[in-house]
C-alpha positions, 0 to 999 in steps of 0.5 A: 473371782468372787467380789466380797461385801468389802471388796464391793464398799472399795470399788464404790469409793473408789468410782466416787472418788474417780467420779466414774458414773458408767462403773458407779452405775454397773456397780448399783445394778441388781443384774450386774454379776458381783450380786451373785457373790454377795448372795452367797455371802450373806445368805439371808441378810436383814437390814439389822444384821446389815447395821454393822457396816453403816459408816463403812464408807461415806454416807449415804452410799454405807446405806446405798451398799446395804439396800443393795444387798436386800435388793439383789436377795428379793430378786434372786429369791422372786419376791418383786414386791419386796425387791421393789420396796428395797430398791425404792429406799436405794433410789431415794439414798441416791437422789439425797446423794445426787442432789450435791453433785453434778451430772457425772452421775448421771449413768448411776441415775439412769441405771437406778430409775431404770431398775425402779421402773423394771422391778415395779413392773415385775412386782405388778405382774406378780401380784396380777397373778396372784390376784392382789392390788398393786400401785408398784409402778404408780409409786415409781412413777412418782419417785421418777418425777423426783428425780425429773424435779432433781435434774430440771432444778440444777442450777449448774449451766448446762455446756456443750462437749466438742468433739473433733470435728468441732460439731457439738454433741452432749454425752456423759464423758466419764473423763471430762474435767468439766462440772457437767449439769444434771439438765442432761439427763432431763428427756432421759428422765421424762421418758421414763416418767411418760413410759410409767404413766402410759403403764398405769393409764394415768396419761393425763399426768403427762401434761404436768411434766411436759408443762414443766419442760416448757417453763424451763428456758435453761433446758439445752435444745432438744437436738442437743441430746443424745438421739435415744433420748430424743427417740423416746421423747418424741415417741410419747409425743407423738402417742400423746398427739395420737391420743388427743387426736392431733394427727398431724403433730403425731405423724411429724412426732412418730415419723422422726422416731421410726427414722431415727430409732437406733439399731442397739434399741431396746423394746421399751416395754419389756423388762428382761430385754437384757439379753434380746439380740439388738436386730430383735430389739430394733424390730420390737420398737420399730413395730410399736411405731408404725403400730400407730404411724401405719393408720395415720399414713393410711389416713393421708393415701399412704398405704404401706408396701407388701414389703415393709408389712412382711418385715413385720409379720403381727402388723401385716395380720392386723392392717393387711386386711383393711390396706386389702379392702381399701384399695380394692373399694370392698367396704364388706370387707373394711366392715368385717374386718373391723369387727373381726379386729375390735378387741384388739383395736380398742386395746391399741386404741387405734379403733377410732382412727381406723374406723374414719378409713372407712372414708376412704373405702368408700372413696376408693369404691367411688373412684372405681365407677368413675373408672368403670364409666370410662373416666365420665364427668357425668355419672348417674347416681344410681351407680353409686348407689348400685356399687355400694350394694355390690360392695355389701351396703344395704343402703336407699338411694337418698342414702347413697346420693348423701354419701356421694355428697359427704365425699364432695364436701369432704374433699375426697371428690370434686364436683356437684349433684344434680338432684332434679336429674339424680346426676353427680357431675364431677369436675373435668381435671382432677376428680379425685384428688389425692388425699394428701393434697387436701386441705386438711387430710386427717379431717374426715367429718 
């Protein structure tokens, strides 16, 4: 049954009167069905013709009600642009709203920055086609940091629900009789402040809000929250460590998102996922993580299986030819593919870590002499030097005598060279120790 613009103003007093989030959320959102009906009802609305309907219902929410309109209009009609610039009147009508009362509302906000964040993208698309400048997602970059500031800055004491079993978990229950804080919605929010700066490459932006959280000691723990949350959370830490070359803190990171990344996950970069089957959604996140997780387990030894890189048929195009080369020693072929892949690598911006490999291609080579000459202690320099031409590197004997020493003082093989009689004499335990076992496994220079 169709829902009129008046039946619309009812069920909104109504959630605010019951403060129901969850229906105050479906209610605001511009792909929820009653938009259609206000489309045909109105045709072709303006804010001026719209005027007659402010003080309908308590303000600001007679406005909310009015943008929304405009909103849905845009979208129906594919002007982003103007959409965005709608919704964006409607989020910071809410955020005036939000700011006098407490975290029941917390799925309304979650449903309007989201919305933001999608229009913004979609806006930005559509003028890239066009051929025009857009700053749509820096702006609702910006507007979702308020709504940070919003949440961060609520001075009702966090509390925690219980659930049967007496364990402690921190969700939006629409109908607890508690006054919830807007602190619980604060990772929800910086995760979509960390999705919208990596979208306009303004990375370093990232520093202020996570400065922020560090500075806050009323923040319930991190366990606390919802897992999706906390998937996001420490997905973007873990690209952030990647970024700044802090591998170990971004395996940690990276590695409890991929185990934990949840069945009903949605792909964080695609904006009309609505739809998407849940299996689908869950490959699309589980393969933007191990897009970076895989290098850096490579980087330890940790080569991934056949079996995890048919699951994912764009990875094993990617890595399967490197994981190829590495375990078979074949430099050439880490070289070529490498160029073969750079365009792609850059924009993934995992060229550089895997280009250190290389380290470990060249390690496997040298394994494979030790193995050929019978597992010796005592192994002529010339055979390096003869393998790594085998291998496609056309390199000196003083050339290779310094890549044999680069992999003693590097950890990747114990041992000495012997220079007067061009003689690498290699420890007789443990030669080639396992790359995790060293020192610091992700320092190859």
């Amino acid at each position: 049954m169709p829902v009129t613009y008046t039946q619309f103003l009812t069920l909104i007093a109504t959630a605010l009167r019951d403060e129901n989030g969850l229906d105050l959320a479906y209610l605001i959102r511009p792909v929820s069905a009653h938009g259609k009906d206000l489309i045909k009802e109105f045709r072709n609305p303006t804010r001026q013709s719209m005027s007659r309907y402010e003080g309908a219902i308590e303000n600001p929410w007679d406005e909310i009600a009015i943008q929304y309109v405009l909103v849905v209009t845009h979208v129906a009609k594919r002007r982003s642009a103007d959409a965005f610039k709608e919704h964006t009147q409607l989020v910071n009508l809410f955020l005036r709203f939000l700011t006098n009362n407490s975290g029941w509302t917390l799925p309304a906000l979650f449903a309007t920055l989201r919305d933001l964040r999608d229009l913004a993208f979609d806006a930005d698309v559509q003028a890239q086609d066009l051929s025009q400048k857009s700053d749509c997602m820096e702006e609702a970059a910006r507007i979702i940091s308020k709504a940070f500031s919003n949440c961060v800055t609520d001075r009702c004491r966090p509390f925690v629900l219980l659930c049967s079993r007496g364990s402690t978990i921190p969700h939006i229950c629409r109908t607890s009789s508690y006054q919830m804080s807007r602190k619980w919605g604060v990772y929800y929010v910086v995760g979509l402040v960390l999705k919208s700066y990596f979208r306009v490459r303004r990375i370093s932006l990232s520093k202020n809000i996570l400065r922020a959280l560090e500075a806050n000691r009323d923040i319930p723990p991190l366990h606390e929250y919802p897992r999706a949350h906390q998937v996001t959370y420490r997905y973007y830490l873990g690209m952030l460590s990647f970024l700044n070359e802090d591998y170990t803190k971004s395996e940690q990171e990276l590695t409890f998102a991929f185990y934990n990344c949840h069945l009903d996950a949605r792909n964080n970069q695609t904006c009309a996922s609505y739809l998407l089957e849940p299996y689908t959604c869950f490959i699309s996140c589980c393969r933007r993580i191990l897009t970076y997780l895989i290098p850096l387990r490579i980087l330890r030894g940790h080569l991934p299986s056949a079996d995890l890189l048919r699951r994912f048929p764009v990875l094993e195009e990617l890595y399967a030819p490197f994981i190829s080369a590495i375990r078979k020693g074949d430099i050439q072929g880490f070289d070529t593919a490498l160029d073969e892949c750079e365009r792609r690598l850059v924009d993934l911006n995992v060229w550089l870590t895997l280009e250190k490999a290389r380290e470990i291609c060249i390690r496997g080579l040298f394994r494979r002499v030790w193995v050929v000459s019978e597992k010796s202690n005592r192994i002529p320099v010339a055979m390096f030097h003869s393998s790594l031409q085998v291998s496609g590197m056309d390199v000196s004997s003083e050339e290779a005598e310094c890549l044999v020493a680069n992999m003693i003082y590097n950890g990747y093989m114990r041992g000495y060279i012997s220079h007067e009689k061009q003689m690498v004499v290699l420890a007789n335990t443990n030669p080639f120790p396992r790359l995790a076992d060293r020192p610091t496994p992700f320092m190859l220079y």
